[in-house]
C-alpha positions, 0 to 999 in steps of 0.5 A: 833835815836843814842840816844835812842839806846845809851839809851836803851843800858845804860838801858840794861847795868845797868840792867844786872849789878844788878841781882834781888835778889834771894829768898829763900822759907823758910823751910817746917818744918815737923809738929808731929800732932800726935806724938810718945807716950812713948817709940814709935819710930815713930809718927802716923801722920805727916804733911809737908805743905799740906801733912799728912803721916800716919804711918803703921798701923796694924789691932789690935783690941780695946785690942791690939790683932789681930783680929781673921779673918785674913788678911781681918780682920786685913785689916778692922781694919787698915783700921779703924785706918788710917781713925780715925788717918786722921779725928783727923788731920783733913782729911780723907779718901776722901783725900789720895793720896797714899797708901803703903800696906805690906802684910806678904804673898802675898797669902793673896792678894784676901782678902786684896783687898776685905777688902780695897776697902771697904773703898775706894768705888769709888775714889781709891788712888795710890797703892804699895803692897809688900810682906814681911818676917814678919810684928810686932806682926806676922800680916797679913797687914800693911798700911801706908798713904798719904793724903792732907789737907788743 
């Protein structure tokens, strides 16, 4: 019996001496899958492991104007935006998590709302709205995004 404690004691001892070693995951890159273009200070999509981050995206038309309609159309064209920026990295709007939504009065809130979930009928993701002083190119609504892939 003293020998098989003895035993297991020399067995506790040694292990304890040497510690498994440590490993450390290696680093999560962040991916530019759609990066900035010219003189842009920021890329439109980025993804980091399973996550893709979509820059805010203000409700310009194909020429780059602001629609007419205000909030709700602008809402409507970010909206567009988000979700051709996701199905060209290869998501969608099925898979966003998380919304951040600025808005430059928040007495446009009602139309806002309206517009947005359109495009999130059933299942709808995580939500901050705010209000701003002002938003580029005087818009109404800006919207930024998270959504997973695989």
């Amino acid at each position: 019996m003293r020998r098989v404690i003895a035993s297991l004691a020399i067995v506790a001892c040694s292990s304890a001496r040497t510690p498994a070693p440590v490993t450390t995951p290696a680093p999560t890159l962040p991916e530019f899958v759609i990066p900035n273009r010219g003189s842009s200070p920021f890329s439109s999509v980025v993804r980091v492991g399973h996550l893709l981050f979509v820059s805010g995206q203000i409700g310009t038309d194909s020429t780059g104007a602001l629609p007419k309609g205000g909030t709700a159309a602008e809402t409507a064209e970010a909206m567009k935006h988000i979700r051709r920026l996701l199905i060209q990295a290869g998501s969608s709007l099925e898979r966003v998590a998380k919304c951040t939504v600025m808005l430059g009065d928040m007495r446009d809130w009602a139309a806002m709302n309206e517009a947005y979930n359109s495009f999130f009928p059933q299942r709808r993701p995580a939500r901050s709205s705010f209000g701003t002083t002002g938003l580029a190119l005087g818009a109404h609504v800006e919207i930024e995004c998270i959504a997973t892939i695989d």
